[in-house]
C-alpha positions in Angstrom: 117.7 77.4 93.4 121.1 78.9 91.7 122.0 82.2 91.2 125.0 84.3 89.5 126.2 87.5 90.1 127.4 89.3 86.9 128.9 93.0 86.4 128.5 93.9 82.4 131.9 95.8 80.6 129.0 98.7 80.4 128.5 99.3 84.4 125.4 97.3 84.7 125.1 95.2 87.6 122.9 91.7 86.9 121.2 89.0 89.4 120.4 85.6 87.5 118.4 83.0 89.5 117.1 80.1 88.2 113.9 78.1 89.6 113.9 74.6 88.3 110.4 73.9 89.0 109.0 77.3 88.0 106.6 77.5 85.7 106.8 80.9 84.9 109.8 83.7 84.7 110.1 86.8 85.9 112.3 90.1 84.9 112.9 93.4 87.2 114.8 96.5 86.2 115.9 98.7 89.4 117.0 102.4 88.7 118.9 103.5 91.7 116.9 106.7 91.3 113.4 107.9 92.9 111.5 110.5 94.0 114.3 111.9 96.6 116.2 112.6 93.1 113.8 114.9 91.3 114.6 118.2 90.8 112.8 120.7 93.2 111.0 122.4 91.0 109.3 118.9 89.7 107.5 117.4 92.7 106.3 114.0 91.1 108.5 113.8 88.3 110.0 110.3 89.1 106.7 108.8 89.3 105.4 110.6 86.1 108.1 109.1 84.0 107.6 106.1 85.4 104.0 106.4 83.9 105.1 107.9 80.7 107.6 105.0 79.9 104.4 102.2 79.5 102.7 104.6 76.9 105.4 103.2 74.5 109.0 103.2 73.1 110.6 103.1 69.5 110.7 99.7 69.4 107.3 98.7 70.6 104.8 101.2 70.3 101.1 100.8 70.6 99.8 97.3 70.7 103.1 96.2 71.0 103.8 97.9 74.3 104.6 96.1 77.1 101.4 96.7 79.1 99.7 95.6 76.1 101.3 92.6 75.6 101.8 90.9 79.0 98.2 90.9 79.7 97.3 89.5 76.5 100.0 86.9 77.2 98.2 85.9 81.2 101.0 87.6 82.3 101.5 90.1 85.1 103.2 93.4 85.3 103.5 96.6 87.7 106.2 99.8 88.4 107.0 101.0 91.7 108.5 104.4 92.0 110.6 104.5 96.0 112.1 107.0 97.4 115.5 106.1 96.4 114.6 104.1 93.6 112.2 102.8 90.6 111.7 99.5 89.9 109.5 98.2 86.6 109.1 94.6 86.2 106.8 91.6 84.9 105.5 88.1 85.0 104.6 85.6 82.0 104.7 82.3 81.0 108.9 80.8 81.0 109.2 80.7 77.3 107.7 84.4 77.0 110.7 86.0 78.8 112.8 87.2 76.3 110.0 89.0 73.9 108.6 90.5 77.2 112.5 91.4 78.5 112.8 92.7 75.1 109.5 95.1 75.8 111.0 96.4 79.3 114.2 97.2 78.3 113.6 99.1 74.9 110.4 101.4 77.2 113.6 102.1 79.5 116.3 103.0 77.0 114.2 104.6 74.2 111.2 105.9 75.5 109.1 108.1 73.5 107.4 110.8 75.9 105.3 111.9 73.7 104.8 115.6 74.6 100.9 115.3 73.3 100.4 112.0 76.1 102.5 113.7 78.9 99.4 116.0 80.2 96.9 112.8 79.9 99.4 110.5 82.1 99.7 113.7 84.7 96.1 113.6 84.5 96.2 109.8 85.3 98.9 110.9 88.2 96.4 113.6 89.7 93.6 111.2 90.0 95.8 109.0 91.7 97.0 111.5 94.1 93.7 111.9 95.0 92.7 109.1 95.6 95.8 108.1 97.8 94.3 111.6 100.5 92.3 109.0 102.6 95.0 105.6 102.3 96.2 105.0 106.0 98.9 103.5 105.0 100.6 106.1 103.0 99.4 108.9 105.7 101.0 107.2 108.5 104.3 107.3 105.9 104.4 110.9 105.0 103.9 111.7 109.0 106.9 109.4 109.9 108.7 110.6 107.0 108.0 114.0 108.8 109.5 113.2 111.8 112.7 112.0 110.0 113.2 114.8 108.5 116.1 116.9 109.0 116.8 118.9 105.8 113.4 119.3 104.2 114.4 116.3 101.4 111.8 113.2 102.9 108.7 115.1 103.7 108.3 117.4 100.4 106.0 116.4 98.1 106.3 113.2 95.3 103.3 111.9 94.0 102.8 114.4 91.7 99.0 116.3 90.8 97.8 118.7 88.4 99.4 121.8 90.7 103.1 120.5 90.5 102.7 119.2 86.6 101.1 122.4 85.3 99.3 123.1 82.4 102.2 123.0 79.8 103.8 119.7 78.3 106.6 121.2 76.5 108.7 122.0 79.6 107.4 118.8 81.2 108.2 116.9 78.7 112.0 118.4 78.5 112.2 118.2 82.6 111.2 113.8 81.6 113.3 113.8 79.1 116.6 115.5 81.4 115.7 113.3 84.5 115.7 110.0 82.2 119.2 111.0 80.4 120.6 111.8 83.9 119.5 108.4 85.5 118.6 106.0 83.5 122.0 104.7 82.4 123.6 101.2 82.5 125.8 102.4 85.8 122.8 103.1 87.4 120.6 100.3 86.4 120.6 96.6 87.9 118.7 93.8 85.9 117.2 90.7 87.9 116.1 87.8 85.8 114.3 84.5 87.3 112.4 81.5 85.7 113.6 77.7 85.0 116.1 78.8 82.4 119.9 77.8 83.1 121.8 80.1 84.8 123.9 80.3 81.2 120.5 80.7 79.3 119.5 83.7 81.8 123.2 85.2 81.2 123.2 84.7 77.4 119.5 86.5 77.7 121.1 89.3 80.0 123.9 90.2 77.7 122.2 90.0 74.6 118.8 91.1 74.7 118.9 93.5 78.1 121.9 95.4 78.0 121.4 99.1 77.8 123.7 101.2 75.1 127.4 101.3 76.9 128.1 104.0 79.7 131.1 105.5 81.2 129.2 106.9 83.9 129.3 105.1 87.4 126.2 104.5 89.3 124.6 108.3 90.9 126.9 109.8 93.7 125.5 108.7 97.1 122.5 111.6 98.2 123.6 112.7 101.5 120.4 113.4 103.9 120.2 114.2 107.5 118.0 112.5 109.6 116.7 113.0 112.9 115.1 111.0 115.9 112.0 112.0 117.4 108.5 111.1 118.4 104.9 112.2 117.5 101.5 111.0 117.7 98.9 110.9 114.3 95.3 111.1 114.1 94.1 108.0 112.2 90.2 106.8 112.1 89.2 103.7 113.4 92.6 101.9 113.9 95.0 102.3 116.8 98.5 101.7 115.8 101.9 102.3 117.4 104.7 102.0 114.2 108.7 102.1 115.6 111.3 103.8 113.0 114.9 102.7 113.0 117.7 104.1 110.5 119.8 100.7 109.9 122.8 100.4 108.5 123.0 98.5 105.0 124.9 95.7 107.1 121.8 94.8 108.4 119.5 93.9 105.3 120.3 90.5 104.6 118.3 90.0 108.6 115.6 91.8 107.9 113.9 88.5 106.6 114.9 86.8 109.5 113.5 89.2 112.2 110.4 89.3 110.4 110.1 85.4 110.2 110.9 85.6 114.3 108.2 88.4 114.5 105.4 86.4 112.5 105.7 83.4 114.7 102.2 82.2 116.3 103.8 79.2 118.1 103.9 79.2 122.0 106.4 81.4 123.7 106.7 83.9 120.7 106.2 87.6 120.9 102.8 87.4 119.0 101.5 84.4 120.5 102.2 86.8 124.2 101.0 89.8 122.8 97.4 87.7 121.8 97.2 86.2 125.6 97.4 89.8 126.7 94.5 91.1 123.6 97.3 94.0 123.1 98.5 93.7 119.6 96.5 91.9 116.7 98.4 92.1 114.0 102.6 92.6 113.0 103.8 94.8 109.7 107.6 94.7 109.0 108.5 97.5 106.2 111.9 98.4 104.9 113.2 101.0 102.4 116.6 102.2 101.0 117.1 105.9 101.9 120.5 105.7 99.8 123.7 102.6 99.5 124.4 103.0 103.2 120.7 103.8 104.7 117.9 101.6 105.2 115.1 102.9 106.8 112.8 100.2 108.9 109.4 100.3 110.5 107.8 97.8 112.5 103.9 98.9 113.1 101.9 96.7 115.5 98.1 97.3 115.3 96.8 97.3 118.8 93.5 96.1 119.7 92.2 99.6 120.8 93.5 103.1 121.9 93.1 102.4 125.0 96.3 99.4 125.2 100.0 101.1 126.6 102.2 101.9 124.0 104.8 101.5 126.6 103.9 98.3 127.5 103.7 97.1 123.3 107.1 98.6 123.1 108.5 97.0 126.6 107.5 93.6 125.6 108.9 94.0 121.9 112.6 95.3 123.6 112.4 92.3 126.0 111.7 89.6 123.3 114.6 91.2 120.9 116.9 90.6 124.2 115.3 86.9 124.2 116.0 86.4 120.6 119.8 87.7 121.0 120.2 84.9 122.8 119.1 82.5 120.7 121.5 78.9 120.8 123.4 78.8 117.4 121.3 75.8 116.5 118.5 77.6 116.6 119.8 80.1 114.7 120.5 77.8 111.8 117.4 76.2 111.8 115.8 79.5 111.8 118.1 80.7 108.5 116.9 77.2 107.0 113.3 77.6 107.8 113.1 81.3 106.1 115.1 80.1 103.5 113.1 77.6 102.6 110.2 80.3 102.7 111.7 82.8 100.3 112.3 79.5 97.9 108.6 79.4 97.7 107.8 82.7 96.5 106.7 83.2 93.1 109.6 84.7 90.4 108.1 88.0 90.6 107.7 88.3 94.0 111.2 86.5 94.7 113.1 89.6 92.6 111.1 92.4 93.9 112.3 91.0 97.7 116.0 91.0 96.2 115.8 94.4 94.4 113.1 96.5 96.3 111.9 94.5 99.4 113.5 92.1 102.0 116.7 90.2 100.8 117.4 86.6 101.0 118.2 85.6 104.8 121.8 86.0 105.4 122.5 86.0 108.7 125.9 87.9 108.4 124.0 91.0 109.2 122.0 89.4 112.7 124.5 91.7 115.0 124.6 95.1 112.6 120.8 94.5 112.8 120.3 93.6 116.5 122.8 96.5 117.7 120.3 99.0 116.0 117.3 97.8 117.1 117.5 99.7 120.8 114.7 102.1 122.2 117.3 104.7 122.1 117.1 104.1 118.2 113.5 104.1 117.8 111.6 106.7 116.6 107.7 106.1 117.6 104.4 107.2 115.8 101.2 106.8 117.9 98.3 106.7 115.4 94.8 106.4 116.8 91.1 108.3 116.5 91.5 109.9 119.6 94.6 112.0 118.6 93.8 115.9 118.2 96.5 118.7 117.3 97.7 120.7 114.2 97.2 120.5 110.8 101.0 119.9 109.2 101.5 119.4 105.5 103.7 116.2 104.7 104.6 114.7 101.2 101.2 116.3 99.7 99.1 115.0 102.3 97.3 117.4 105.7 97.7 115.7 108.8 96.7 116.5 111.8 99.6 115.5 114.3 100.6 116.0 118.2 103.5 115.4 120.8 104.1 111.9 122.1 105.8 111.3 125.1 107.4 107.9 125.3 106.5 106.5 128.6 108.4 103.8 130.5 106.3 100.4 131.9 106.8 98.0 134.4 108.6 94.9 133.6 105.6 92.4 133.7 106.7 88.7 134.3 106.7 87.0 131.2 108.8 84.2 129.6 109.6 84.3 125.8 110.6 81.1 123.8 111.3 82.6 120.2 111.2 79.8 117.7 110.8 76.7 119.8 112.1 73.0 118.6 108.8 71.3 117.0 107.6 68.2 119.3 108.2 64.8 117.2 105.0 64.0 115.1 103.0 61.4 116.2 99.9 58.6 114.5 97.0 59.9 116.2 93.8 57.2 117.0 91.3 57.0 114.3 87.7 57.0 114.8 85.4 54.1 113.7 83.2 56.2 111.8 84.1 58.3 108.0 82.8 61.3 106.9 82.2 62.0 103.1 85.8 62.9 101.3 86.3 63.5 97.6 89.5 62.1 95.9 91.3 63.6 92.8 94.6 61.4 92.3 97.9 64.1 91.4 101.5 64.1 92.2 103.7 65.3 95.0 102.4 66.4 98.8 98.5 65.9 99.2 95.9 68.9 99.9 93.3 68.4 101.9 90.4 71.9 101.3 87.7 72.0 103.7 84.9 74.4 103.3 81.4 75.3 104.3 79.0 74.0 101.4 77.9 76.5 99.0 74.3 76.9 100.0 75.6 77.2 103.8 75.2 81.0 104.8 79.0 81.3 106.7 80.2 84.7 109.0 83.0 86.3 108.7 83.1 86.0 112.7 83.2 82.3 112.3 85.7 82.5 110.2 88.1 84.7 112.4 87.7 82.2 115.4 89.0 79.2 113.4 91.6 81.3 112.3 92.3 82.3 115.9 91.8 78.9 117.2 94.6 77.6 114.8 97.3 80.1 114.5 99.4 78.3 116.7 99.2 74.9 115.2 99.3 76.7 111.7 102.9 78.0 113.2 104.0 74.3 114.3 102.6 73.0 110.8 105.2 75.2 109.0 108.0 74.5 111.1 107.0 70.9 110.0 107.4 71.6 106.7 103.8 71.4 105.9 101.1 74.4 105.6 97.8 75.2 108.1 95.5 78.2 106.5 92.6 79.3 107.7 91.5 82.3 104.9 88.8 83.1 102.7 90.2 82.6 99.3 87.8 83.8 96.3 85.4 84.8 99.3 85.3 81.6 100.4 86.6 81.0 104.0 88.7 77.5 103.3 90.5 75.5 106.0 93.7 73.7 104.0 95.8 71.4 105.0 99.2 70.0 102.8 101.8 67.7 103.9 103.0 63.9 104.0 100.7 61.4 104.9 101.7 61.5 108.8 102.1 65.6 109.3 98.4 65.6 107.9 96.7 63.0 109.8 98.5 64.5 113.0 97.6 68.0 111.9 93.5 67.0 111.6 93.7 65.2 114.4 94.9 68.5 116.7 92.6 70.5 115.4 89.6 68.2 116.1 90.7 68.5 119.5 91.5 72.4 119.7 88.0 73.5 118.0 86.0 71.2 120.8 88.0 72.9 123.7 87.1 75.9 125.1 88.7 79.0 124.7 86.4 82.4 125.4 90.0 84.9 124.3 89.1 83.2 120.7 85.9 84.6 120.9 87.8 87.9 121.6 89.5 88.0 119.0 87.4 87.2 116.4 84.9 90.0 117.5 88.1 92.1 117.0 89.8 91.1 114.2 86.4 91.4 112.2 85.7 95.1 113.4 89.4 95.8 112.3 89.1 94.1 108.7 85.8 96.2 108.4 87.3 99.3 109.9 90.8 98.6 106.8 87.8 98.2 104.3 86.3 101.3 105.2 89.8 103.1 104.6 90.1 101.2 101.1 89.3 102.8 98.2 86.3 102.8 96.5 86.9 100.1 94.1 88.4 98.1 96.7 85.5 98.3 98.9 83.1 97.5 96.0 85.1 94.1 95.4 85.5 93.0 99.4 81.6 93.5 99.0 81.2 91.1 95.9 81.3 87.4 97.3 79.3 88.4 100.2 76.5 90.0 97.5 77.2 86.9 95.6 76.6 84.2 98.8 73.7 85.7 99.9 71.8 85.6 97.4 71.9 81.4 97.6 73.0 80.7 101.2 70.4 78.8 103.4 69.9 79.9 107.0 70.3 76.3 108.2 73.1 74.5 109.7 76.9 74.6 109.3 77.3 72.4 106.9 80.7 71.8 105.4 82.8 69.3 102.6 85.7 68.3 101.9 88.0 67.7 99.0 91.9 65.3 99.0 93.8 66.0 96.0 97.4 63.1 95.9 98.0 61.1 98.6 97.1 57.3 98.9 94.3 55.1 99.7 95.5 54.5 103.3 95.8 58.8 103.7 92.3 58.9 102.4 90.8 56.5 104.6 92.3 58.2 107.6 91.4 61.4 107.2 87.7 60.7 106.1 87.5 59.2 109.6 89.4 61.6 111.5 87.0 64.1 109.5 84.0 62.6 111.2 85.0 64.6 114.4 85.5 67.7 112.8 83.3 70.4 114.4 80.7 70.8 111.4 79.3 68.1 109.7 80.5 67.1 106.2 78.7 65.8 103.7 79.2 65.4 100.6 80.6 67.7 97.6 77.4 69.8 96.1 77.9 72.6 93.7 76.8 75.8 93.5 73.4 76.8 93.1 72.7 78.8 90.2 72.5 82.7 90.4 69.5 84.8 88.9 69.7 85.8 85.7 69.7 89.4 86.7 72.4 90.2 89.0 71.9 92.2 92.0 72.9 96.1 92.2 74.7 97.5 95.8 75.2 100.4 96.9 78.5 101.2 99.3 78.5 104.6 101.3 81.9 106.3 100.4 83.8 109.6 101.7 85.6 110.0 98.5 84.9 112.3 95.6 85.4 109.8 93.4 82.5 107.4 91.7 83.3 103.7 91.4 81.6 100.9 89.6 81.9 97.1 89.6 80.5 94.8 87.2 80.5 91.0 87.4 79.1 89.1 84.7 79.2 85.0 85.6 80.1 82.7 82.8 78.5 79.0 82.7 79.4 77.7 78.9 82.4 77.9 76.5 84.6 79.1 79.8 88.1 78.3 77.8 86.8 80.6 75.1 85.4 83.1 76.8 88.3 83.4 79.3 90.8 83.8 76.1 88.4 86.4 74.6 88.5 88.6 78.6 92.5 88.4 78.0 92.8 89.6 74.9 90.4 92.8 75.9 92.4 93.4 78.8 94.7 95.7 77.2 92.3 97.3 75.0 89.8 98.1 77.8 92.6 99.5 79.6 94.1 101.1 76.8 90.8 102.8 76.0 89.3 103.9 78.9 92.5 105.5 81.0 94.7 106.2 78.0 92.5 107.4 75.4 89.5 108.3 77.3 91.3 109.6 80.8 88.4 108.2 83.0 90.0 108.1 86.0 93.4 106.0 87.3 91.5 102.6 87.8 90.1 100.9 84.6 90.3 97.0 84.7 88.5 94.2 82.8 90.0 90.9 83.6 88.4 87.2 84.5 88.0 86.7 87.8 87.2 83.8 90.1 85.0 84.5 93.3 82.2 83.1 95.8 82.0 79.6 93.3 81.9 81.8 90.1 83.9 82.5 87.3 83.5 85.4 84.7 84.0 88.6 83.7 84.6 91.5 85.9 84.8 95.4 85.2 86.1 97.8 87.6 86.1 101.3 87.1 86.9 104.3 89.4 86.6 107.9 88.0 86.6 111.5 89.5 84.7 113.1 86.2 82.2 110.6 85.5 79.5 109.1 87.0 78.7 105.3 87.8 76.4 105.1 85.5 78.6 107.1 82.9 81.3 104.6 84.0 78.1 101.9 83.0 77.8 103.4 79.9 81.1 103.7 78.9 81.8 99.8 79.5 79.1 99.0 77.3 80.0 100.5 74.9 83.5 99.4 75.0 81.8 95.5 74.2 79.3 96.5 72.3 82.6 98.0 70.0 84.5 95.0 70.3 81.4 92.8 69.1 80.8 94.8 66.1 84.5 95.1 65.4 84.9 90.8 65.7 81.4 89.3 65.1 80.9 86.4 67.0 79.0 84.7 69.9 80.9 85.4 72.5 81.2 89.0 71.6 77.4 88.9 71.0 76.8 87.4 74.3 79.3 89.7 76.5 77.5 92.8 74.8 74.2 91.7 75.3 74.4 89.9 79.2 76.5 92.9 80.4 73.5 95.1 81.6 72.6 92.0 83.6 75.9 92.0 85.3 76.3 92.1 89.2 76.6 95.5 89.8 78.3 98.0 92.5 78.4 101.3 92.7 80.1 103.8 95.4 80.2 107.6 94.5 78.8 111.1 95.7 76.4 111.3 92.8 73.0 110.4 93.8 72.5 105.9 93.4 69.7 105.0 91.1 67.4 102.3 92.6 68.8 99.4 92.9 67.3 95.8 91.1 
């Protein structure tokens, strides 16, 4: 992986990578501007023009619109409005990215703001706003954000709602119009461009097709803010988290990758791996933003197993690993930059540039001491978030929380021995066993992938799933370290254990977990019981339509799953005869028996309807329609109304601010699925609504596909979550 570093005659600044085995390309456009720039009397207006810039520009209005066209394209596409900044960017195939680059940069320099669409988008913006009152994430934000504070600038309000907006689009539309011309110029715009493409190919694309009018202005005068220390505690239901704030220097942002790498570590001797022994801390979240060019504000928020663990013993532990990892040999240090390195190389384009515009950088490891000298408890600002907090209701950023005084307590140094990033053991040929089990074979190039997976008809918990996860962090830490991969996950609903490596790394990796899942181990027990009640308890924070789709496969397995035995299979895709008869024997000792491949059973021909309970004032519907016959044609036909669904139910018909029709692979189905989530409008408006949309589209382009999708559709899978009253369910 290459990249260039270029600095256009008209102030804009340009990062160029190229991927040489990527498949697709990737383009970002970062304003140095975001909410913390708006004007006072525009709460929101960042993130409204952010909105307002995909309804269309000169050059590409309507169809031709970027969020028209990458979808139709299989691409991908998003905006993210920060507080210091705004990035917009996309994801297509590698020979799409100059017509899609071409889309981006004309909705930034030549928007149209249309004054009659600017009250529908703020319309789109309050529903939004609403729906973000019960999101933990963003609560436990606005309170930090709160105690950061020192000049009123980080805790006033941004998202933006029908209040702040008002009823009027002509002064709206000239505040859009003022903040855009003050902004969004090439001094204060940075381009990012990634794919397989030369690094001269990306340039020539830069300079010709992406460069913004000229500009004699420099990038926006640094915003000063004052920021404080301090500590407070939040009331949060059903999670108990303890988050750590530290203002960094921008020194320190090229380490940011590397502390979280240390901090994500599950092999023996790492802080995780201590704080699992101990059932204190579950799970690790490393966040970072830019405040301005010199600022970077960091949190760290642990999720603890209960409110009843010490905060000061979390936070004791975490400052005596960070002395552990300062004294890391310079060896390890290298292989530690390597390691992460390798990591970032992995990422997908788009999620590569929105680490090196938005997110965390590329290890550098320049910035380990400007990033270990800030990370003291004297530095730290601490939230305590947990159920059993009670105090006064304090406005922050839009949202009413209800917060309280923490005192920062110290603990007693417990005796305890960290090893941060150990030297992997040498690999070794493990014994095989006489007897094989069952193992399918599909011949492909490069590293083989071994998929194992309880059979279709095998009714599987969640639990379960959690303890082999648990049972295999560790090794899945060592596995990495050896260059190979160890994941225990449900992917598509579907809990999967898969293994990927050369020939030696995976007969050694099946082998050691043979042995690991027969020994016993009653804290794995532990914390599968816990990390199940805390994935429910984040699901019952989720949104609506979130919710609905968590709920999908599970709907979708039950309705075929046998209450017999664990029964699993397994699949080898590349590798070699000799790989494949090793691992079909070493799979004969795998915990659950394996047999061979079976496919799914088929469904009903009348798909189920659920109901999920809901706190929110918002209705939500999901429909999933599975699709047996003419899948290339049907899944072309789903792309191409992407856009149009989208485009007529939030756009034209302001439903609500979710309004997706996409395929969509889950539980050993493919089809079509429909997500809807409205404040206005019932589910079973929602219901109506979608129907019609296909029952348009097959009158519009006769055909039998069309037919079929507007005809099966009321036999879809359906979910519905709302404070209307549920019809019976079928």
């Amino acid at each position: 992986m290459q990249t260039r570093q270029l600095h256009l005659d008209n102030g804009l600044h340009v990062t160029l990578v190229h991927q040489p085995d990527a498949r697709l390309a990737a383009a970002l456009w970062c304003v140095n501007a975001g909410s913390l720039q708006e004007p006072q009397a525009w709460p929101g207006l960042a993130h409204l023009l952010e909105h307002m810039l995909f309804r269309g520009s000169l050059g590409f209005p309507q169809a031709q619109r970027l969020i028209s066209w990458v979808p139709s394209q299989g691409g991908r596409l998003n905006a993210s409005t920060r507080l210091a900044q705004t990035a917009y960017f996309f994801e297509v195939p590698a020979d799409l990215l100059e017509p899609g680059l071409l889309r981006l940069t004309d909705m930034l320099v030549t928007p149209q703001l249309n004054e009659s669409e600017i009250l529908a988008e703020a319309s789109v913006i309050d529903a939004e706003y609403r729906l973000l009152q019960h999101d933990a994430e963003k609560r436990r934000e606005a309170a930090l954000l709160k105690m950061l504070d020192g000049d009123g600038q980080l805790a006033r309000f941004r998202i933006g709602n029908h209040a702040s907006f008002g009823n009027e689009a002509a002064p709206l539309q000239q505040a859009l119009q003022a903040f855009h011309q003050q902004h969004y110029h090439a001094g204060n715009l940075r381009l990012f461009l990634q794919g397989p493409q030369t690094l001269e190919n990306l340039e020539a694309l830069a300079r010709c097709s992406a460069a913004p009018p000229p500009s004699a202005r420099e990038a926006d005068a640094l915003m000063p803010l004052t920021l404080k220390r301090g500590d407070c505690a939040l009331h949060q239901p059903r999670e108990t988290m303890l988050v750590l704030s530290f203002t960094l220097p921008a020194a320190a942002s090229g380490a940011l990758r590397l502390l979280e790498t240390l901090l994500l570590d599950e092999t023996a001797g790492g802080l995780m791996e201590i704080w699992r022994q101990r059932n204190l801390v579950t799970a690790i979240n490393l966040q970072a933003d830019c405040l301005n060019c010199e600022t970077l504000w960091l949190r760290l928020t642990f999720t603890l197993r209960d409110e009843s663990v010490s905060a000061a013993q979390v936070e004791s532990l975490f400052f005596r690993w960070l002395d552990a990892v300062s004294a890391l040999s310079e060896a390890q240090c290298q292989a530690l930059c390597r390691f992460t390195q390798h990591a970032f190389k992995q990422l997908a384009p788009l999620e590569a540039l929105r680490a090196r515009a938005i997110g965390l950088l590329p290890p550098d490891p320049d910035g380990w001491p400007a990033l270990l000298a800030a990370l003291t408890p004297a530095n730290a600002s601490r939230l305590w978030a947990s159920p059993e907090v009670s105090g006064e209701s304090v406005e922050s950023q839009g949202f009413t929380l209800t917060l309280a005084p923490f005192a920062a307590q110290t603990a007693s140094d417990e005796p305890v021995t960290f090893t941060p990033f150990p030297t992997p053991a040498p690999l070794h040929a493990p014994a095989l066993p006489s007897a094989a089990a069952p193992l399918a074979w599909q011949a492909a190039e490069g590293d083989a992938s071994l998929r194992l997976r309880p059979q279709p008809a095998t009714a599987f918990s969640d639990e379960t799933g959690w303890w082999l996860a648990s049972r295999l962090r560790p090794l899945s830490a060592w596995a990495a370290r050896q260059g190979g991969v160890l994941t225990v996950q449900r992917e598509q609903g579907i809990w999967q254990l898969h293994l990927c490596g050369e020939a030696l790394l995976m007969q050694s990796l099946l082998a050691e977990i043979n042995q690991i899942l027969q020994r016993e181990d009653a804290n794995a027990g532990v914390q599968a019981h816990l990390a199940l009640a805390q994935e429910t308890a984040r699901e019952m924070q989720g949104s609506a339509v979130r919710r609905l789709l968590a709920q999908l496969p599970r709907e979708l397995t039950a309705s075929v799953a046998q209450p017999t035995q664990q029964v699993w299979q397994a699949h080898l895709t590349g590798g070699d005869a000799a790989l494949h008869q090793a691992l079909s024997r070493l799979l004969s000792d795998f915990i659950f028996p394996i047999e061979t491949e079976t496919d799914a059973p088929p469904l009903n021909a009348v798909g189920r309807h659920f109901t999920l309970e809901t706190q929110e004032e918002d209705n939500a519907l999901l429909l999933f329609l599975p699709v047996e016959e003419d899948i290339e044609e049907m899944q072309a036909l789903i792309q191409r109304y992407q856009p149009l669904f989208f485009h007529q139910m939030r756009v034209e018909r302001s439903l609500g601010y979710v309004a997706q029709c996409q395929w969509y692979y889950c539980a050993d189905r493919q089809g079509v699925l429909v997500v809807m989530q409205s404040p206005t409008h019932s589910s079973d408006a929602l219901r109506d609504e979608a129907q019609g949309f296909f029952v348009q589209q097959a009158s519009a382009t006769p055909g039998p596909q069309t037919a079929w999708l507007a005809q099966q559709l009321p036999n879809a899978w359906r979910g519905t979550s709302g404070k209307e009253p549920f019809s019976e369910a079928r």
